[in-house]
DRENPA-3360 file (N, C-alpha, C; in nm, 2 decimals, always signed):
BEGIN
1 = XXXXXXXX = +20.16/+15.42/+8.86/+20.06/+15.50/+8.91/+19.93/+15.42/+8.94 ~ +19.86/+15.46/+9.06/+19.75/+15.35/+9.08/+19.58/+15.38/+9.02 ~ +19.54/+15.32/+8.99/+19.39/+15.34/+8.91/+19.27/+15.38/+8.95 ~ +19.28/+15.31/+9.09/+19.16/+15.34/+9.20/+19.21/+15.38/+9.35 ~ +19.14/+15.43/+9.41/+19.15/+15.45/+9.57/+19.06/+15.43/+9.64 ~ +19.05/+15.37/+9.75/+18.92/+15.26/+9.79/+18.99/+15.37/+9.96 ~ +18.84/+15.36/+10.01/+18.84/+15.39/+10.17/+18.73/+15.32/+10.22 ~ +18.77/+15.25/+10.30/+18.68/+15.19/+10.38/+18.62/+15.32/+10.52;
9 = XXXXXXXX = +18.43/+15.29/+10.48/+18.38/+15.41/+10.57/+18.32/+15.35/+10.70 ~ +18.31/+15.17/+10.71/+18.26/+15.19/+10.81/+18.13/+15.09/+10.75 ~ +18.11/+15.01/+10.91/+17.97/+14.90/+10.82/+17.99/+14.84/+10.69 ~ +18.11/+14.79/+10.72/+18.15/+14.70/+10.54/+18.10/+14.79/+10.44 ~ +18.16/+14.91/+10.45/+18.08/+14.96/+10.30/+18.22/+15.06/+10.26 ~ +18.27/+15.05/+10.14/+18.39/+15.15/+10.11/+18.33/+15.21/+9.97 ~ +18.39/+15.34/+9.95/+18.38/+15.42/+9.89/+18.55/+15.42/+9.78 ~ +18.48/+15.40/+9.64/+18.65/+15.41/+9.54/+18.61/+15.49/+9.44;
17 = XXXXXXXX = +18.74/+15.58/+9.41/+18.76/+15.69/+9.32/+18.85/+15.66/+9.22 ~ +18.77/+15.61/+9.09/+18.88/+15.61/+8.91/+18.96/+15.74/+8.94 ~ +19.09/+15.73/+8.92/+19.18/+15.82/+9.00/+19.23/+15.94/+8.78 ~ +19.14/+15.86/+8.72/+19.19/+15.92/+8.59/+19.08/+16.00/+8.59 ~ +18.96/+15.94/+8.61/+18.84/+16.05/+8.59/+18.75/+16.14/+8.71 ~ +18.77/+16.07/+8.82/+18.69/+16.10/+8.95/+18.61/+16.03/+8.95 ~ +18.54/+15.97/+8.85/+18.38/+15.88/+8.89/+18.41/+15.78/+9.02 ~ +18.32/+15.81/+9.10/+18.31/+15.68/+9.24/+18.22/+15.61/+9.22;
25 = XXXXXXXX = +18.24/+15.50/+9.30/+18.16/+15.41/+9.34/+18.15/+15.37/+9.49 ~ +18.05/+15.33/+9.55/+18.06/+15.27/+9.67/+17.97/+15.13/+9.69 ~ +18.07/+15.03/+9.77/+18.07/+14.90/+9.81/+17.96/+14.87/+9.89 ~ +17.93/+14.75/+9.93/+17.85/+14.71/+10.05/+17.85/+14.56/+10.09 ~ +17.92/+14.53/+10.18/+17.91/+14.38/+10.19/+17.73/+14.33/+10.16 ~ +17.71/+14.23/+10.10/+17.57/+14.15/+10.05/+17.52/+14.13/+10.16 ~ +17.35/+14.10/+10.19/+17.26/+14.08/+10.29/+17.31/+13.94/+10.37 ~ +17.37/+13.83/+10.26/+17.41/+13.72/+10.28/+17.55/+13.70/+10.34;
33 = XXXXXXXX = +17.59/+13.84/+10.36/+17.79/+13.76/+10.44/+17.76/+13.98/+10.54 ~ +17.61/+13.93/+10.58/+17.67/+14.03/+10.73/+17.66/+14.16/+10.68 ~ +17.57/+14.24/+10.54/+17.60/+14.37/+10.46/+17.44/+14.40/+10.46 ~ +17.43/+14.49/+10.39/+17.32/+14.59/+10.42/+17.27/+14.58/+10.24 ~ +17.35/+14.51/+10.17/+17.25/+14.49/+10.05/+17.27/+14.63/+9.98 ~ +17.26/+14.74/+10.00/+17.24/+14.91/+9.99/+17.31/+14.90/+9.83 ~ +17.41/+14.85/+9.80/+17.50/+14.87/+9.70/+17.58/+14.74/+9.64 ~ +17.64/+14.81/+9.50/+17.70/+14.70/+9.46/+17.82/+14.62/+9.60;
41 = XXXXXXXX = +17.79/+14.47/+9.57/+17.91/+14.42/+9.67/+18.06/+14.43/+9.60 ~ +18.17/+14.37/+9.63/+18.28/+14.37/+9.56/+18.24/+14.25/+9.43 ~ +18.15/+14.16/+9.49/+18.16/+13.99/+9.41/+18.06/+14.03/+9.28 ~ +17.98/+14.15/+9.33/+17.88/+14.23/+9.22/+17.97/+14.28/+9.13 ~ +18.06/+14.33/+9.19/+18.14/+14.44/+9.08/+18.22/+14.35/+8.93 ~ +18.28/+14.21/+9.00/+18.35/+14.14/+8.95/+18.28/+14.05/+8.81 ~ +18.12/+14.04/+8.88/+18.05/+14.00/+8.77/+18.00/+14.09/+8.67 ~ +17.97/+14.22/+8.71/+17.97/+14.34/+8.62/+18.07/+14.35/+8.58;
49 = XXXXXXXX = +18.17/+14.36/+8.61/+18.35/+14.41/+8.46/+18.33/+14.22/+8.40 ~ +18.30/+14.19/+8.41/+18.30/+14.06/+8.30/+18.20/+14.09/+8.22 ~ +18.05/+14.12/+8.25/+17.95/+14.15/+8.11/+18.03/+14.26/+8.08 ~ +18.05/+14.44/+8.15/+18.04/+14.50/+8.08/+18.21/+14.50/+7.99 ~ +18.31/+14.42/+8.02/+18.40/+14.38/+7.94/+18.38/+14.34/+7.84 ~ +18.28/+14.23/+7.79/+18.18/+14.14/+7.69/+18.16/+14.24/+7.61 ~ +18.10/+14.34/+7.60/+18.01/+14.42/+7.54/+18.07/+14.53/+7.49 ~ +18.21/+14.57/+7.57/+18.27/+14.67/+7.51/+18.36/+14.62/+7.41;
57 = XXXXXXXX = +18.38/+14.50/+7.43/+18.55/+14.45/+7.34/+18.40/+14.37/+7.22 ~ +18.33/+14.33/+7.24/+18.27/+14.26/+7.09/+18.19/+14.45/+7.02 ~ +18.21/+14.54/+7.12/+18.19/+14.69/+7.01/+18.31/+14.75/+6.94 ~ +18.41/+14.68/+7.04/+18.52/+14.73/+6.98/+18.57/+14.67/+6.84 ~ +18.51/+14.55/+6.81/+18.57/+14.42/+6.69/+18.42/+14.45/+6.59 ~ +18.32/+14.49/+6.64/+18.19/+14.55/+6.58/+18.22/+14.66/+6.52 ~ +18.26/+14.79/+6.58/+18.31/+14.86/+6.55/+18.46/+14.89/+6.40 ~ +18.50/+14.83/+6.41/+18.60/+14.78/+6.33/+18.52/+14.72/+6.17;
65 = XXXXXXXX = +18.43/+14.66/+6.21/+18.38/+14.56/+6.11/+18.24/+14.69/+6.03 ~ +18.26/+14.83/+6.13/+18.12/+14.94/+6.06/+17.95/+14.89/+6.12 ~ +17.98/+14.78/+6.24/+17.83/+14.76/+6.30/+17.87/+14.81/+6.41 ~ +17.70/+14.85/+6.43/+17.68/+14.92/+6.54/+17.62/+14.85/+6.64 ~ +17.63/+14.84/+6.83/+17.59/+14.74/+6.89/+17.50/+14.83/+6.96 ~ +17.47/+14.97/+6.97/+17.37/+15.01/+7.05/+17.28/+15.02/+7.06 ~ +17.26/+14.96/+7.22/+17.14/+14.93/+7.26/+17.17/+14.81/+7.31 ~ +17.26/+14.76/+7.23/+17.26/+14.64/+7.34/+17.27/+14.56/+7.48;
73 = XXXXXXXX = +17.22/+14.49/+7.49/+17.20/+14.49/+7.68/+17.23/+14.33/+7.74 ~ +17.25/+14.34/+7.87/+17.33/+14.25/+7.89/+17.25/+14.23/+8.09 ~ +17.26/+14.08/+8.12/+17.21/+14.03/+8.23/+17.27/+13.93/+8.27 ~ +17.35/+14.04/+8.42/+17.46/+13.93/+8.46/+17.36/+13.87/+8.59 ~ +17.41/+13.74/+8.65/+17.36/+13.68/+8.72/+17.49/+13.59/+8.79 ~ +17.51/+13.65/+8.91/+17.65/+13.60/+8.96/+17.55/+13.48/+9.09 ~ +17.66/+13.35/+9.07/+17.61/+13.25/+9.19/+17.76/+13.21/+9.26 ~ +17.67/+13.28/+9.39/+17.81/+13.23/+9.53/+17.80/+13.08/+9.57;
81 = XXXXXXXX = +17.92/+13.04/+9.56/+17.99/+12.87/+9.62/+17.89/+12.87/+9.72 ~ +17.81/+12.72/+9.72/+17.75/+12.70/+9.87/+17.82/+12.64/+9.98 ~ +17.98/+12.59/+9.93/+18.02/+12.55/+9.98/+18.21/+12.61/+10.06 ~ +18.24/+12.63/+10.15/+18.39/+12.69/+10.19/+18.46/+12.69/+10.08 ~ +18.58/+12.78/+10.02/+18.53/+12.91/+10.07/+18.48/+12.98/+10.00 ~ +18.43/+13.09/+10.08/+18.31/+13.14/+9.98/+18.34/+13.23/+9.84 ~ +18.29/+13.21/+9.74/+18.36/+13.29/+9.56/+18.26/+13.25/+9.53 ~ +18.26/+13.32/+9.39/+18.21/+13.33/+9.31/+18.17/+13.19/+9.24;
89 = XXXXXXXX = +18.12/+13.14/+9.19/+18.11/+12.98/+9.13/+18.09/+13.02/+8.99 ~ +18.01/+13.07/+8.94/+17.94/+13.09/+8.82/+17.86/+13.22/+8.83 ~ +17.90/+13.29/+8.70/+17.85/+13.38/+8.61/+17.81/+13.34/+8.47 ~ +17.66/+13.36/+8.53/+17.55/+13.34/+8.40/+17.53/+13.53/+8.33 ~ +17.55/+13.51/+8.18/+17.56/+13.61/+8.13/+17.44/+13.62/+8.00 ~ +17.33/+13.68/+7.99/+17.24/+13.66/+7.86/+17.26/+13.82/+7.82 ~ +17.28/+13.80/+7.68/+17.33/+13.92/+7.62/+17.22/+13.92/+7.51 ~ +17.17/+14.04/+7.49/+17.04/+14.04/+7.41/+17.09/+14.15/+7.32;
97 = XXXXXXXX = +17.13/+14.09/+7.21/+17.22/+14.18/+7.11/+17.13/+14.25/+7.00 ~ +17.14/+14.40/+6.97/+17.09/+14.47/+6.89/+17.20/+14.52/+6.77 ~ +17.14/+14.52/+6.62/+17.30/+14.56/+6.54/+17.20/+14.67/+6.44 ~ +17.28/+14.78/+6.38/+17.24/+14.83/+6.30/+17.21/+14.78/+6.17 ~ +17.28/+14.62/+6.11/+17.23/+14.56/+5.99/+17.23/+14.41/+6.05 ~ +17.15/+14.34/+5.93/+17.14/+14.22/+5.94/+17.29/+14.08/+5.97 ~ +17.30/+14.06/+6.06/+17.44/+13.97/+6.06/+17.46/+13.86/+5.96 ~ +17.57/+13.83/+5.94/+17.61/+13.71/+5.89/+17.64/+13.61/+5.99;
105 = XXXXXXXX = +17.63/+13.46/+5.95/+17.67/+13.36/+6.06/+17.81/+13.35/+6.11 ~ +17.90/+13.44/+5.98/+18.05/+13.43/+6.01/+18.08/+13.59/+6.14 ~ +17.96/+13.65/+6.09/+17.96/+13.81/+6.15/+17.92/+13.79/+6.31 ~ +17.87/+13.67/+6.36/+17.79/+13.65/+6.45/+17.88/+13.56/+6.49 ~ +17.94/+13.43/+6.47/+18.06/+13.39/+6.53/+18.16/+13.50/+6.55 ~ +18.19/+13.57/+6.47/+18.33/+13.64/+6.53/+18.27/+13.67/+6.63 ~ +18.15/+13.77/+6.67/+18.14/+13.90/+6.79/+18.17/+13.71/+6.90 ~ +18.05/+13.65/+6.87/+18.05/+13.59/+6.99/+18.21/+13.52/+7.03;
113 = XXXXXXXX = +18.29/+13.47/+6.97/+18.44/+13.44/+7.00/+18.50/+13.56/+7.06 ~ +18.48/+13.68/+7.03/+18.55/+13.79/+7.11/+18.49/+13.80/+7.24 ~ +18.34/+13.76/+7.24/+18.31/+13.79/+7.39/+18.34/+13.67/+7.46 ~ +18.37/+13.57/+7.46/+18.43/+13.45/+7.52/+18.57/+13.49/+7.57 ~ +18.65/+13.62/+7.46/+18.79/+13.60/+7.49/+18.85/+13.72/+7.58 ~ +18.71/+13.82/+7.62/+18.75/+13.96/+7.66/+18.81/+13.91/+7.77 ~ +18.93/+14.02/+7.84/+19.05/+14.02/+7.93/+18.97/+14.00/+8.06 ~ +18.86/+14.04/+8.09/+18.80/+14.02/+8.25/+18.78/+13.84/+8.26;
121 = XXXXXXXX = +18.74/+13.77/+8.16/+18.69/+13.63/+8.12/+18.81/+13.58/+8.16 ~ +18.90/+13.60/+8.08/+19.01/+13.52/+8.07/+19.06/+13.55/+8.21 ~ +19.07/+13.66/+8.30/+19.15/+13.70/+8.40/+19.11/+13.62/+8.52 ~ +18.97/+13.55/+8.51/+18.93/+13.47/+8.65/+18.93/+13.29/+8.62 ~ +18.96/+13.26/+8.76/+19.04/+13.13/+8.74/+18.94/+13.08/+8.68 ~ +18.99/+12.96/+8.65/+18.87/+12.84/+8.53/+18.81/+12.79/+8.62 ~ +18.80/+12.78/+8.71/+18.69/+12.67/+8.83/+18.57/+12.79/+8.82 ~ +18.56/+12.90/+8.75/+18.44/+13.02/+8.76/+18.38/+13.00/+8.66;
129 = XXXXXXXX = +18.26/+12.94/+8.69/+18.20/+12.83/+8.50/+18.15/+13.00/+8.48 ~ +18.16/+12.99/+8.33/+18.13/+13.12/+8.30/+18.00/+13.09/+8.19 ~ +17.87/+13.09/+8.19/+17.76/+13.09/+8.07/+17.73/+13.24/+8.04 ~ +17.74/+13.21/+7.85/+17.72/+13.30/+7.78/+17.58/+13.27/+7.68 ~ +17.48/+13.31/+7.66/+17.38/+13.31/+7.58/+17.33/+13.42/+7.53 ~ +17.32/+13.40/+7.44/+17.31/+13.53/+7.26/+17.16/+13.55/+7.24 ~ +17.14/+13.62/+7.24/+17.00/+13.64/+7.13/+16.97/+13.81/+7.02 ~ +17.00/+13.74/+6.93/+17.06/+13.84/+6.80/+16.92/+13.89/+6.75;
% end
């Protein structure tokens, strides 16, 4: 069964529907490859499900452990290849972490190991330098 459904509306911009919940989103090619800027691009999106991947799966290992991460907030900063062809290069990620108690150094390596290991991170090739920086 498929998860999303994407229509393209015209002026590089498509419109996609989570087919479990309804929630949409719509696309927009970037100012820089011929787009109108208006909205997330696809290369936006891709850097968003990696932070917001980060943050759910170290609440989920937080969660488990009785800490709470809300409020936590996260600042992705995606940089496009200057060179052919054009991707993603690097995703700089600063995650400005809030907990309901004071961490441990062991409590504070685990989260950060799980956010190194969430399924979006691992899912993009290794030539995508990926920077992660903490501030607890």
């Amino acid at each position: 069964m498929a998860t999303v459904k994407s229509t393209y509306l015209g002026e590089l911009r498509t419109t996609s529907t989570h087919l479990q919940s309804g929630n949409q989103l719509i696309t927009d090619a970037p100012t820089d490859n011929m787009g109108k800027g208006e909205a997330f691009s696809p290369t936006d999106l891709l850097a968003t499900a990696m932070g917001t991947c980060i943050l759910t799966t170290m609440a989920i290992v937080a969660q488990r452990d009785e800490i709470e991460l809300t409020g936590s907030d996260i600042e992705v900063t995606k940089i496009m290849s200057q060179t052919p062809p054009r991707r993603v290069d690097r995703v700089e990620i600063n995650l400005k972490m809030k907990t309901n108690i004071v961490l441990s150094a062991e409590q504070i390596k685990k989260l950060e190991n799980t956010a190194h290991k969430c399924p979006v991170s691992l899912s993009l090739h290794p030539d995508v330098e990926q920077v992660l920086v903490f501030e607890w």
